[in-house]
N, C-alpha and C positions, 0 to 999 in steps of 0.2 A: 661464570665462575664468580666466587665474590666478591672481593676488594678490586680495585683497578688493574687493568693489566700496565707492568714500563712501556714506555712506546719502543712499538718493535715486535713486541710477543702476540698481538693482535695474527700479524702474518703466521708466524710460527702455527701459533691455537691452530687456526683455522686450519692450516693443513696437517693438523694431530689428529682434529675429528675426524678427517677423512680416511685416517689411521696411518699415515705415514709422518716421512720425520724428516726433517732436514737432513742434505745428505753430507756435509758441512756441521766444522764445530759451530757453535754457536758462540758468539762473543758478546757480552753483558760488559759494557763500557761506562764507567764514570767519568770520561774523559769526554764525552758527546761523540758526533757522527766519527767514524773510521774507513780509509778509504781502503777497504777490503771487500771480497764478494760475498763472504760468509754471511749467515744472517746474526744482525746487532741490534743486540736492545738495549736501550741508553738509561739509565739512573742518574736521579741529579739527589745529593743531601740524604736527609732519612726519611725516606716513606714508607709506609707499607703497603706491600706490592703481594698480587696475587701470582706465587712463583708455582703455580702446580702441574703449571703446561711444561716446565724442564723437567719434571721425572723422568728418567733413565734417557735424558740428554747427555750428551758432553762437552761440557762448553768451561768458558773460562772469561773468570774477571780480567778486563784489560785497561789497566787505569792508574791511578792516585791510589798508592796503596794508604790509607788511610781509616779513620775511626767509621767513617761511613760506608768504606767497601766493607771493612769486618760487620758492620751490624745488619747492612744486606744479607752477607754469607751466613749470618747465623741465622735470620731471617728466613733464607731459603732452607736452611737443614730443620729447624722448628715445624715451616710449614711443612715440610714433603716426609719429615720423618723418617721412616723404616723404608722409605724408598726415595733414598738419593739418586741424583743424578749418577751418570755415569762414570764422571770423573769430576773432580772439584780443583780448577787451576785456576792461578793466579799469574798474572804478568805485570810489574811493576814500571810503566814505562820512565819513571825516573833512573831509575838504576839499569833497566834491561835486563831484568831478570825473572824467572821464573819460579813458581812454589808450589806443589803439590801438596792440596789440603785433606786433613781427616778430620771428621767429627765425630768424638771418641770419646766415650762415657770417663768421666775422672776416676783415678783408682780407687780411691775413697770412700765412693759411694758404689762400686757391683757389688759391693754382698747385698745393698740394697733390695726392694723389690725393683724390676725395670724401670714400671712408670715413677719412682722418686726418684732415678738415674738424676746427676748433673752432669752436664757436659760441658767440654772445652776440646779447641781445636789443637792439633799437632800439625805442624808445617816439615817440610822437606824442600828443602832447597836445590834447583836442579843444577847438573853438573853446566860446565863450560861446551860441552856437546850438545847437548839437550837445548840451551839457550841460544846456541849459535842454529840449531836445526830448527826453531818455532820463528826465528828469525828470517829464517830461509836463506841463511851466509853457514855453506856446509864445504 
């Protein structure tokens, strides 16, 4: 592939070529190692990182909600394009909360042609159920 993979996606790739998927969200952490079973790929700062191995994953940022998780997450919607992941979540382990993300062309700009679309994200905030259940306190 061609920029670096995060560490962590090395394992993923490898069992995409074989054509299968993790059977497990996938958690993409700015917070370093998590003591969970799922498979985790750790980010540190801003790099750029070759995200093409999550297409139509489901996974979720788990970390420091911060200027560097957002320019990852736009990062991965630039690189994969027209084909996002499967789901785009966030979990903010300061607050404990969770966000359901879009990346969704600005109004502004669809009369545009597509390729001069600009884009910006829309967030959704998840309920007190939702948070309590990604928690696993149900």
């Amino acid at each position: 592939m061609g920029m670096n993979l995060p560490p962590g996606a090395g394992q993923i790739l490898a069992i995409r070529k074989t054509g299968k998927r993790p059977a497990d969200l996938v958690i993409v952490s700015n917070v370093g190692k998590l003591p969970f079973e799922n498979p985790i790929v750790t980010v540190g700062g801003v790099q750029d990182y070759d995200w093409r191995w999550l297409v139509g994953l489901p996974f979720v940022f788990y970390g420091d909600v911060d200027a560097s998780l957002f320019t990852h997450l736009e990062n991965i919607c630039k690189a994969l394009k027209g084909r996002l992941p499967k789901s785009l979540l966030i979990w903010d382990v300061t607050s404990n909360e969770g966000f359901s993300a879009w990346y969704l062309p600005k109004a502004e700009s669809i009369h545009l042609s597509q390729s001069m679309w600009e884009w910006e994200f829309s967030f959704l905030e998840w309920t007190d159920f939702q948070n309590k259940n990604f928690m696993g306190i149900q």
